[in-house]
C-alpha positions in Angstrom: 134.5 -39.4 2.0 133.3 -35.9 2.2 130.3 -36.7 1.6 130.1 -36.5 5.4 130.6 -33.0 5.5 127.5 -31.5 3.9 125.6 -31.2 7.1 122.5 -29.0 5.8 122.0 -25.5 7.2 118.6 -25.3 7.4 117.6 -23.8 10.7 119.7 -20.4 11.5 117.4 -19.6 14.8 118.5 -22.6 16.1 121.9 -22.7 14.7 122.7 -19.1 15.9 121.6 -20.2 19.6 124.4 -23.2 19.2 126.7 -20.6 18.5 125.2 -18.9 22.3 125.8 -22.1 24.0 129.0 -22.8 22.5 130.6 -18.7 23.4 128.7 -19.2 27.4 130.5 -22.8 27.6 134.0 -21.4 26.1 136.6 -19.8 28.2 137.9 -17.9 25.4 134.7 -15.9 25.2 135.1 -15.2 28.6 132.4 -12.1 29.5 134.5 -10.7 31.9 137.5 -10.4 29.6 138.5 -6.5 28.4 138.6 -7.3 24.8 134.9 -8.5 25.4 134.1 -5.6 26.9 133.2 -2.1 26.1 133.4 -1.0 29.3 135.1 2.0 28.7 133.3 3.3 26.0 130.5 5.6 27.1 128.0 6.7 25.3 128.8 10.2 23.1 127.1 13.5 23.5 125.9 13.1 19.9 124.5 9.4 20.5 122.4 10.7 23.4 121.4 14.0 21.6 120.2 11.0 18.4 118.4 8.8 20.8 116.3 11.9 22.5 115.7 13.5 18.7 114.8 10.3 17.7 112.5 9.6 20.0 110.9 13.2 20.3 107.4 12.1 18.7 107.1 9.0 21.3 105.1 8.6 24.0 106.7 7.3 26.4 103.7 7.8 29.1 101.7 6.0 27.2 101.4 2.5 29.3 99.2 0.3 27.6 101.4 -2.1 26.1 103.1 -2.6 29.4 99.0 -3.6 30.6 99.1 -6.0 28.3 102.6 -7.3 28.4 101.3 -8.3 32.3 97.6 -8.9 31.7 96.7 -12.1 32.9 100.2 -13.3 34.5 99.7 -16.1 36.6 103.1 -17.8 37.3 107.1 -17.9 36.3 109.4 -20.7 37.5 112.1 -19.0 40.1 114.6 -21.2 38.4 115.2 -19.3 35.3 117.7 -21.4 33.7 116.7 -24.3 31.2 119.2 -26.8 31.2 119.9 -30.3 29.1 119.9 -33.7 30.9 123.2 -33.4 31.0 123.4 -30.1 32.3 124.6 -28.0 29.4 122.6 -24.1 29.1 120.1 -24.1 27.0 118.2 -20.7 27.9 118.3 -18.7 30.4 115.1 -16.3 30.6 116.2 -14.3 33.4 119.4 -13.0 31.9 117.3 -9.8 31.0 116.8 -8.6 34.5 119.2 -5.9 34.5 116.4 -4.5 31.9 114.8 -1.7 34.8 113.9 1.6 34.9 115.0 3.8 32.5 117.4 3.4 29.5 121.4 3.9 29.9 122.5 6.5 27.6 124.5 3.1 25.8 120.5 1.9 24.3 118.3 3.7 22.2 115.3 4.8 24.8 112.8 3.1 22.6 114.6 -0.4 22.0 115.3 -0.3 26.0 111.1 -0.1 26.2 110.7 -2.9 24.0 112.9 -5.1 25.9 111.6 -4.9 28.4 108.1 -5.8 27.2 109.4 -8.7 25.5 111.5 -9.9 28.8 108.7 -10.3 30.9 108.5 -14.4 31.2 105.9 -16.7 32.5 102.1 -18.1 32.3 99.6 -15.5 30.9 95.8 -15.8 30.4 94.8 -14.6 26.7 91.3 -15.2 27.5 89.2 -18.0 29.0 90.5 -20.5 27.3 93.4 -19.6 25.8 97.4 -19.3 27.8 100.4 -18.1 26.6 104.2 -18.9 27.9 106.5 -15.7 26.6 109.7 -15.0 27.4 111.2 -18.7 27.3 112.7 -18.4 23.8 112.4 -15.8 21.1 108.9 -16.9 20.7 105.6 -17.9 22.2 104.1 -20.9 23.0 99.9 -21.3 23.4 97.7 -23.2 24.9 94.0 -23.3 24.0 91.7 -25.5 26.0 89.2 -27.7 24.2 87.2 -29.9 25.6 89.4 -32.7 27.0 92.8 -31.5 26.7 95.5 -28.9 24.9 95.5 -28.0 21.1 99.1 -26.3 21.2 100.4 -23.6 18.8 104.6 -23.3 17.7 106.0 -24.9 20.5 109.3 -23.0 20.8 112.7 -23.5 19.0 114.2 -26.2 21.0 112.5 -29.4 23.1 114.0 -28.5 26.4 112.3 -25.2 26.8 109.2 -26.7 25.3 109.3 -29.1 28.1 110.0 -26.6 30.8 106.7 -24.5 29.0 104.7 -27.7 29.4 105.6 -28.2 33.0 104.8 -24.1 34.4 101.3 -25.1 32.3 100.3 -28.6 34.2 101.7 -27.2 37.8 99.6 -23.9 37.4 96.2 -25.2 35.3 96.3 -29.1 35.6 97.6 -31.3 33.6 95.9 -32.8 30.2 96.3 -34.6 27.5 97.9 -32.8 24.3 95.2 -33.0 21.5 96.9 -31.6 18.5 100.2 -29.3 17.9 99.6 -26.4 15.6 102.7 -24.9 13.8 101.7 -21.3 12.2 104.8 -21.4 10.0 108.1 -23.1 8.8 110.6 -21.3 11.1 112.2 -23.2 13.8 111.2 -21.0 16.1 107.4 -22.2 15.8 108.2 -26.0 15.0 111.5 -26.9 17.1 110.7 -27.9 20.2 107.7 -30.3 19.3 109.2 -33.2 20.5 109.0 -31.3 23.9 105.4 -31.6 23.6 104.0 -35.3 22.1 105.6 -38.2 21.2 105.5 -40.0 18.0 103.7 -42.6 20.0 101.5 -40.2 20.7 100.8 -39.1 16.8 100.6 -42.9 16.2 97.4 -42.8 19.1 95.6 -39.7 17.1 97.1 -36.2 18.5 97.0 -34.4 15.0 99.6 -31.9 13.6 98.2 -29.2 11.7 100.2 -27.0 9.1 100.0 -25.0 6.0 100.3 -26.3 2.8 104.3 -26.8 1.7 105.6 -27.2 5.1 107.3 -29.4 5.5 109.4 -28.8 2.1 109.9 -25.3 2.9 111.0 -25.6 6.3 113.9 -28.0 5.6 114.5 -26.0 1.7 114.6 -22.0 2.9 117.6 -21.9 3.5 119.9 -24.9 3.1 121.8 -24.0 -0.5 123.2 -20.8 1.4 123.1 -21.8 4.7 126.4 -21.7 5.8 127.1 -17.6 5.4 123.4 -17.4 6.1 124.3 -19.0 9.7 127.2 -17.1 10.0 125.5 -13.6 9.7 122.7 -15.1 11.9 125.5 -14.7 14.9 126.0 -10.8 14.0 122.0 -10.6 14.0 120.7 -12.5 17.1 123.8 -11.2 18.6 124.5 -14.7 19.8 128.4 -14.2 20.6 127.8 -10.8 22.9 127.4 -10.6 26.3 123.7 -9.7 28.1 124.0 -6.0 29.7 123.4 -3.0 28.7 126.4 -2.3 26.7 126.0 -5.1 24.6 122.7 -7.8 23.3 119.7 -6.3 25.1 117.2 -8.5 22.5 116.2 -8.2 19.2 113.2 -6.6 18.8 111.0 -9.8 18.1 112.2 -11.5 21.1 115.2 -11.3 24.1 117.0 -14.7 22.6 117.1 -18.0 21.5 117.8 -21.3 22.5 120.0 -24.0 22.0 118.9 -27.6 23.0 117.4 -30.0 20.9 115.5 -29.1 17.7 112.8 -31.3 16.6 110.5 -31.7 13.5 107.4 -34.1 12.8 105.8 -34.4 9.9 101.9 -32.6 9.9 98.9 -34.6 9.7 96.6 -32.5 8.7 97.2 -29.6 5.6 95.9 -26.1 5.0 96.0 -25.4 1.4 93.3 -22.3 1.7 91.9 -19.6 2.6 88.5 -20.6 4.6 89.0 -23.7 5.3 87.7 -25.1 9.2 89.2 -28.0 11.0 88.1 -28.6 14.7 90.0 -30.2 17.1 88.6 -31.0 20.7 85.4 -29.1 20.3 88.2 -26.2 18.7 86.5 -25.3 15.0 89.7 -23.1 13.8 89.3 -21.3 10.6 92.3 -20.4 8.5 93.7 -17.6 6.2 96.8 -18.8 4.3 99.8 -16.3 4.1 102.3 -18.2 2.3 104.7 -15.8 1.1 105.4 -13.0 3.3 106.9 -13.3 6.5 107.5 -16.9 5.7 106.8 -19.2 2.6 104.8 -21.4 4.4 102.5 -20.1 7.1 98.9 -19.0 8.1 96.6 -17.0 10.7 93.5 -18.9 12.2 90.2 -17.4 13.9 88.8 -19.7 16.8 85.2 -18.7 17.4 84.4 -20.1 20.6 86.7 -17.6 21.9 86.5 -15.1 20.0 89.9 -15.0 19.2 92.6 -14.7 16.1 95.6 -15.9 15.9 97.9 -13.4 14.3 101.0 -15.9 13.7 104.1 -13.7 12.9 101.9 -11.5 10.1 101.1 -9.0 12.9 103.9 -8.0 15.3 104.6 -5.0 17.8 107.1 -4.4 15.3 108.3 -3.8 11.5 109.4 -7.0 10.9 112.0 -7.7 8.1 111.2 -7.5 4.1 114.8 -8.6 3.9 116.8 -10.1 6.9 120.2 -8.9 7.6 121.3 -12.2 7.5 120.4 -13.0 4.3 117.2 -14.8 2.8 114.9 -14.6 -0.1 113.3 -10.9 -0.3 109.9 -10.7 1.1 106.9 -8.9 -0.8 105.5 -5.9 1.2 102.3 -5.9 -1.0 101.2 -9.2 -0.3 101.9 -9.2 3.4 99.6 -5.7 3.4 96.6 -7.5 1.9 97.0 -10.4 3.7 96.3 -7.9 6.9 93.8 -6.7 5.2 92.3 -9.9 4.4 92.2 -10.3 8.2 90.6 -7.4 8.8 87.8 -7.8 6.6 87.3 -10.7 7.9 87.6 -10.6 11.3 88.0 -7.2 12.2 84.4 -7.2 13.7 84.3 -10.4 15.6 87.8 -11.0 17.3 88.0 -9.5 20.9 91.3 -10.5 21.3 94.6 -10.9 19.1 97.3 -12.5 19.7 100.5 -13.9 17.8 104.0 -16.4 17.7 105.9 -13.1 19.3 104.8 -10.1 22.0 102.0 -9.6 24.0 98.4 -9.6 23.2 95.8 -7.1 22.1 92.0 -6.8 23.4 89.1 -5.2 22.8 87.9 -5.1 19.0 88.8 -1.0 18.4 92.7 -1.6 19.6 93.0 -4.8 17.7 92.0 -3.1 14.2 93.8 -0.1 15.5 96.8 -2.2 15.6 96.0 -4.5 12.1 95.4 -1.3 10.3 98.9 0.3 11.4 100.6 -2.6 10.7 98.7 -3.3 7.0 99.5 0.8 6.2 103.1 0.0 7.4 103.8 -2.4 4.8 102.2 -1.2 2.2 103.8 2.5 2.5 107.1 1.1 2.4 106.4 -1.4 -0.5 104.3 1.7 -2.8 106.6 4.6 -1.7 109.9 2.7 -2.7 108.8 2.5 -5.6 106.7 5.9 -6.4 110.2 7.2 -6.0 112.4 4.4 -7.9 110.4 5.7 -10.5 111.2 8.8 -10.3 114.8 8.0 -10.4 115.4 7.4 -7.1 117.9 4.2 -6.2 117.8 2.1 -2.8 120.9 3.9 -1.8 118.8 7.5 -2.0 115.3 5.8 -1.1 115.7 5.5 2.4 117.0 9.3 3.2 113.5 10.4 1.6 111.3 7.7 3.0 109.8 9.2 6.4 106.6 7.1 7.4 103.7 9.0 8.1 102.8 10.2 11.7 99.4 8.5 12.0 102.0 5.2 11.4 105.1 6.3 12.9 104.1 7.4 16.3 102.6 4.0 16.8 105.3 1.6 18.7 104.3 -1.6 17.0 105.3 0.3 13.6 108.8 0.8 14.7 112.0 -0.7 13.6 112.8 -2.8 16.5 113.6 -6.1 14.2 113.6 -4.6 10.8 113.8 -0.7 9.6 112.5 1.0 7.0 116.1 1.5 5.7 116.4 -2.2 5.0 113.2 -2.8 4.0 113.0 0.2 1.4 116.1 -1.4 0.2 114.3 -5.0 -0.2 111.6 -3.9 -2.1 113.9 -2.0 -4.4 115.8 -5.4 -4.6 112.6 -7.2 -5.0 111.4 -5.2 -8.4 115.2 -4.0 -9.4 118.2 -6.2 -8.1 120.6 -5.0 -6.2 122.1 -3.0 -9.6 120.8 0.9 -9.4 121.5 2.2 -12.8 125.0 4.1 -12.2 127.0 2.5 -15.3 129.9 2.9 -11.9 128.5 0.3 -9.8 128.1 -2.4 -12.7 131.5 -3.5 -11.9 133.5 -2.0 -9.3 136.3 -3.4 -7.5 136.1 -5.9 -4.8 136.3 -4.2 -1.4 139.8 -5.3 -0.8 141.3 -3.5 -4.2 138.5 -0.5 -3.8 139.8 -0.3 0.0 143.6 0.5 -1.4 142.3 2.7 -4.2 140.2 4.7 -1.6 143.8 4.7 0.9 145.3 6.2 -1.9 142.8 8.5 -3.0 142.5 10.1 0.3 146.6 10.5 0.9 147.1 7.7 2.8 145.8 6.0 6.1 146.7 9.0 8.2 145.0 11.7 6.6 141.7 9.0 7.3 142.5 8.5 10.4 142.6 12.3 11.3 139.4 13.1 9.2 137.6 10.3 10.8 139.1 11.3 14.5 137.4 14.2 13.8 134.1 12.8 12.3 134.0 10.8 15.7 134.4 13.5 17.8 131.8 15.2 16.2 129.3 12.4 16.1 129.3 11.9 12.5 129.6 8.0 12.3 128.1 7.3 9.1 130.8 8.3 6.6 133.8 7.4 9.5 132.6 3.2 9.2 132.7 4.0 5.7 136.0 5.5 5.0 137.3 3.3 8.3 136.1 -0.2 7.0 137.7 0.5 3.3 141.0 1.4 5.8 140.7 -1.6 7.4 140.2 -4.0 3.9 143.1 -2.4 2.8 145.1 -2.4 5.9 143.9 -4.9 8.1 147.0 -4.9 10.3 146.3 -1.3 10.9 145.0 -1.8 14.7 144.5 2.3 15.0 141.9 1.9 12.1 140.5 -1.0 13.7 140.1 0.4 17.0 138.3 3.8 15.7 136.0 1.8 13.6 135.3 -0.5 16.5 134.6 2.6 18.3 132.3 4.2 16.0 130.6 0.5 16.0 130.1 1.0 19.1 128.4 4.1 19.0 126.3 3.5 15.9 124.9 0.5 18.3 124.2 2.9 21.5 122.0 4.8 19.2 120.0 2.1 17.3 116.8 1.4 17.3 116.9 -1.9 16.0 117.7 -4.5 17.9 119.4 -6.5 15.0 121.4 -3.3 13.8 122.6 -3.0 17.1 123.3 -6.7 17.0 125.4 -6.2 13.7 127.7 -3.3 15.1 128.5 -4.4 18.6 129.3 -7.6 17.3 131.3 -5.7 14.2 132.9 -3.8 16.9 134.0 -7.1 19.0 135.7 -9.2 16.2 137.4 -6.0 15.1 138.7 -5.6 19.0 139.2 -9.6 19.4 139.1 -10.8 16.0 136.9 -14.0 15.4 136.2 -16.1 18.2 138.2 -19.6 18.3 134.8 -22.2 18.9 134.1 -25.2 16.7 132.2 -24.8 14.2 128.5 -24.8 15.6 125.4 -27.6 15.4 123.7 -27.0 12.1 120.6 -29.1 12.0 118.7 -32.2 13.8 117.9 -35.7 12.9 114.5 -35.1 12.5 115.7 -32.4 9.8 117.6 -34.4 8.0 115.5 -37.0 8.0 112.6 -34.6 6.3 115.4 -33.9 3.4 114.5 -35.1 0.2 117.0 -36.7 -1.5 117.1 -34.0 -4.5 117.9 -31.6 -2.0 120.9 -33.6 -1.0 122.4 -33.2 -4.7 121.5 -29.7 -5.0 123.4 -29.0 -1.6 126.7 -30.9 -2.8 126.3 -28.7 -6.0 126.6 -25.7 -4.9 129.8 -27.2 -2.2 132.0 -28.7 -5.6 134.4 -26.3 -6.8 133.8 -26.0 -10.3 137.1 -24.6 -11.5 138.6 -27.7 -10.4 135.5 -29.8 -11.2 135.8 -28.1 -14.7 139.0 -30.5 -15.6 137.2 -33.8 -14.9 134.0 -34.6 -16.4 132.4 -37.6 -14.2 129.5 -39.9 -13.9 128.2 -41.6 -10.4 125.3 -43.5 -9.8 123.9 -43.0 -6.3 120.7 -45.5 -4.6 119.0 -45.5 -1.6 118.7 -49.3 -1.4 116.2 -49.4 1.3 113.4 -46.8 -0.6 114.3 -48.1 -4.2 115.8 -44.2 -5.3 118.2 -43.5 -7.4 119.9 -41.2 -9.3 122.6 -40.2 -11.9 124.9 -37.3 -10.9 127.0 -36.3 -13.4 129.7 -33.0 -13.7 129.8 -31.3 -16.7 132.0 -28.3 -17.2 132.6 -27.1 -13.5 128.8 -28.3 -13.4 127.0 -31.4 -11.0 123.6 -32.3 -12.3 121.2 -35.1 -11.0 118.5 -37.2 -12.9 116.2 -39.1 -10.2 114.7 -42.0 -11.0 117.8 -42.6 -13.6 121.1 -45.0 -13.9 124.2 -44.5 -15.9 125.6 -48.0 -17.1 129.1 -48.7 -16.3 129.0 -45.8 -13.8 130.3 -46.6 -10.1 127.3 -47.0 -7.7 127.0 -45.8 -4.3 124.4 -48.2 -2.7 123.6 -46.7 1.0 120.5 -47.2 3.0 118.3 -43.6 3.7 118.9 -44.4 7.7 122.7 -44.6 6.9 122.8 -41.4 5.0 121.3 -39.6 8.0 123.9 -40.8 10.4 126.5 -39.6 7.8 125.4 -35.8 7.5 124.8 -36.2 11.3 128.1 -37.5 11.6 126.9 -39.9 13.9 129.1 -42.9 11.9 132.0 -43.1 9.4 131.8 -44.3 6.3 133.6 -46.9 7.4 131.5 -47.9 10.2 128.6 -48.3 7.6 130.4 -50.3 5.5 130.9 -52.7 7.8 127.3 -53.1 9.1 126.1 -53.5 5.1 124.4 -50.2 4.9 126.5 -48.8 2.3 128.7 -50.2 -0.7 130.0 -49.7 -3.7 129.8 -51.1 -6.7 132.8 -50.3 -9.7 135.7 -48.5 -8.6 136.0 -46.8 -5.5 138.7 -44.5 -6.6 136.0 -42.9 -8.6 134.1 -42.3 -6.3 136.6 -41.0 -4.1 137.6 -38.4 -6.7 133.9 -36.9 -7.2 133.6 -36.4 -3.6 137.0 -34.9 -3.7 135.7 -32.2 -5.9 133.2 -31.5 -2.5 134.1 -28.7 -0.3 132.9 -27.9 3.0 132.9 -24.2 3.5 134.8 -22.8 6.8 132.4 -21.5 9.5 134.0 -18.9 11.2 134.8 -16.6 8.3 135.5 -13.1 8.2 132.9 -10.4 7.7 134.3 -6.9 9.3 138.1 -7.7 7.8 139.1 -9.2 4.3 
């Protein structure tokens, strides 16, 4: 029944760091092997002549982030590897140590400084009151002290570093009881390793979980209908199949890594649904802004007075964050994540003395934190207002970017630079967001797939060898932008070509050595290593949890299994299934229509075949924890009509392959 195949992609952070665990615990994707390796491939004259122009306006003597990066440090573990009970890796947060003194001429001088700020691990003080654990994940985890215990805010991706958080807090500052969990947003980064922290017992006693409003339907919605290529890019992004040195994955700009235990989810207990609104926790009165909507569609910043601090969530980084992520996901609005900042500022601009947020380091004193909101509010809002003062004018997101050069006052600022997302891609999402991806040019309303435009170009240039020679020399002269062009359509139309292959992994290579971006460098190193090695041979990786599936409602379900029918065979047979979940009282009638599956909840098709299936059994199914078979025989599914009917509608469901190519057709 392949029914048992639609596992739901709905957390890539943690999906991507499965894919980590599986490459460290796989001797094919052995570190030390050559075709791993870049190790000889140096950086080029022109990538080290980029990275100083590049970085010309920087100043690098200016040392107050690193101040705050180690304000307050009180404690690390020696240990620096997280494992499970069973000893498999799930992080390791001294990996980074080779991150000292100053950059190799293979990273870009200002993503080598950013690194390291976000490497440094262990217990910091925010402020009396308030602790934060970085560098265990990709994220933080915080502690604020009420007046008999914890009130703890996104506890990490995965339970196991959670736990190890937990554990550096009680030997260092006591130990006490955990009075609520806070979760800023619906990424499983800030949600994942809850079960690290309390219990459901301990829910069940009266520790509170406090969210914004939609939470729990947009963490387990965001991204489960594409979640399988979305997954799959996720591995180019986080670079989760390349080694740690400094040839290859140095972080990625938010954060070093991720990790890859156990993901957990628990349902909130207490809602934010406004702007304003106060709930106090402990003796903690918290008051909230809701920013649904721009770095994620469910998430909000929160002022604590007693300490005079805010809580910045992920709507104020030390970075440009993404409007669009190179993975894929739903376009982001650079507008409304401006005047949420500004929302924050006018608020609280005069009364916070510190800020601090779900990634990087802290800010205090009240003139450096709106120094830093203001930067970051301008940031957004230039990109959003300037891509489209020039779209226009004419302009298209292929021509945006080259004109698009961020004001000084904004640029100069390290927290404004493209470490995660760049104002390339970003221009480019607010272009999408207004236009589509469709500029105008009656050329590009349907050209050729890249395979057929790949031989065209072949053929238009007089043949791979003439490329190959004009691209030789476009590499030796440091011009890699048009070589991966005219290389990659080589290599769609020739993908046995291993010269083409080999240059293009090459100019990967350098493209990455000059990056800013930790995710672009990400995306071309591990370009460069499937072109070199082709794609890895793992199993296909974890995609979800049971408390994830569990928190899927049951329309989701059908919507996933429409977009995993093929329609063109679905077109040829029109069918009808009923489907119950006999332990809630659900139903549903799922019917295909022309290539087409529909559901109707709450609705029954007479004479239809019924699948009767308890909700518990339909978890173990997508977890693939038991066959259908098994549950057949323990009574928690059944059929009712003819089985072969059923059997032929979940024929029509496909599982999509994991491992699927993206630098070769």
């Amino acid at each position: 029944m392949k029914f048992i195949a639609t596992a739901l992609a709905v957390s890539l952070i943690v999906m991507s760091s499965s894919v980590s665990a599986l490459v460290n615990s796989n001797n094919k994707a052995d570190q030390s092997s050559d075709a791993m390796s870049t190790k000889t491939l140096e950086a080029s004259q022109a990538v080290m002549k980029s990275n100083k122009d590049q970085t010309s306006n920087l100043d690098f003597q200016d040392s107050r982030d690193f101040e705050r990066a180690n304000r307050g440090f009180i404690a690390t573990f020696g240990d620096t590897k997280v494992l499970t009970k069973d000893g498999a890796p799930v992080y390791d947060f001294g990996a980074y140590d080779f991150l000292k003194g100053d950059a190799p001429s293979t990273v870009n001088p200002s993503l080598w400084r950013q690194s390291q700020l976000t490497a440094k691990h262990g217990l910091f003080e925010v402020t009396e009151g308030i602790y934060q654990i970085r560098g265990f994940d990709l994220s933080n985890i915080t502690f604020i002290k009420g007046d008999t215990g914890w009130i703890v805010v996104d506890p990490l991706i995965t339970k196991e570093v959670a736990e190890r958080a937990k554990d550096l807090v009680d030997q260092e500052l006591g130990v006490f009881p955990v009075k609520a969990v806070i979760f800023t947003h619906s990424h499983a980064d800030h949600f994942g390793g809850v079960r690290g922290i309390i219990s459901d017992a301990a829910v069940e006693a009266g520790v509170e979980i406090i969210a914004p409003d939609h939470f729990i339907l947009e963490t387990v919605s965001e991204n489960l209908l594409a979640g399988n290529a979305m997954t799959r890019r996720a591995t180019y992004q986080f670079g989760s199949l390349l080694p740690k040195d400094p040839k290859h994955q140095v972080g990625v700009g938010l954060g070093q890594g991720t990790s890859s235990g156990t993901l957990g989810l628990m349902e909130p207990t207490i809602n934010v649904d406004h702007t304003g609104q106060k709930v106090t926790i402990d003796g903690i009165e918290m008051e909230f802004i809701l920013t649904s909507g721009a770095e994620a569609p469910s998430e909000f910043m929160f002022y604590i007075s007693k300490y005079k601090a805010f809580c910045q969530a992920e709507i104020i980084n030390h970075t440009f964050h993404n409007l669009l992520t190179p993975r894929g996901a739903k376009v982001r609005d650079g507008l409304i994540w401006s005047k949420y900042i500004d929302q924050a500022i006018t608020l609280y601009g005069d009364k916070a003395d510190v800020s601090f947020g779900s990634h990087h380091w802290p800010v205090w004193n009240k003139p450096e934190i709106v120094e830093l909101w203001e930067g970051q509010r301008d940031l957004y809002r230039y990109v959003h207002d300037q891509t489209l003062r020039l779209a226009n004018m004419g302009y298209t997101m292929h021509e945006i970017p080259a004109r698009l050069d961020l004001p000084l006052g904004i640029a100069n600022s390290f927290a404004n630079r493209g470490y995660y997302g760049t104002v390339s891609h970003n221009s480019k999402a607010q272009y999408q967001l207004y236009f589509g991806y469709f500029d105008g040019n009656p050329a590009n309303l349907d050209p050729l797939p890249p395979v057929e435009s790949g031989r065209k170009f072949v053929a238009y240039m007089g043949g791979a060898e003439n490329i190959l020679e004009k691209a030789r020399a476009d590499y030796k002269a440091g011009e890699y932008r048009f070589a991966a062009t005219a290389l990659s359509n080589l290599v769609f139309a020739q993908p046995d070509n291993n010269e083409a292959a080999t240059l293009l992994a090459n100019v990967y290579t350098q493209m990455a050595y000059q990056s800013e971006s930790g995710t672009w460098r990400n995306f071309y190193l591990t370009g460069a290593q499937e072109l070199r090695k082709g794609v890895l041979d793992l199993p296909a990786p974890r995609t979800t949890s049971v408390d994830i599936v569990k928190a899927v409602p049951l329309e989701l379900y059908f919507d996933l299994l429409a977009v995993r029918l093929n329609g063109p065979k679905a077109a040829k047979k029109d069918q009808d299934i009923n489907f119950v979940i006999s332990d809630t009282g659900q139903r549903a009638h799922l019917f295909v229509s022309n290539g087409t599956l529909h559901h109707r909840m709450g609705e029954a098709q007479e004479g239809a075949s019924t699948i009767n299936i308890t909700r518990s059994g339909l978890n173990q199914l997508n977890m693939k924890q038991k066959s259908f078979a098994e549950l057949a025989k323990s009574g928690e599914i059944s059929i009712e009509g003819n089985p072969l009917e059923i059997k032929a509608f979940f024929d029509l469901i496909e599982e999509p392959p994991f491992w699927f190519e993206i630098v070769r057709p």
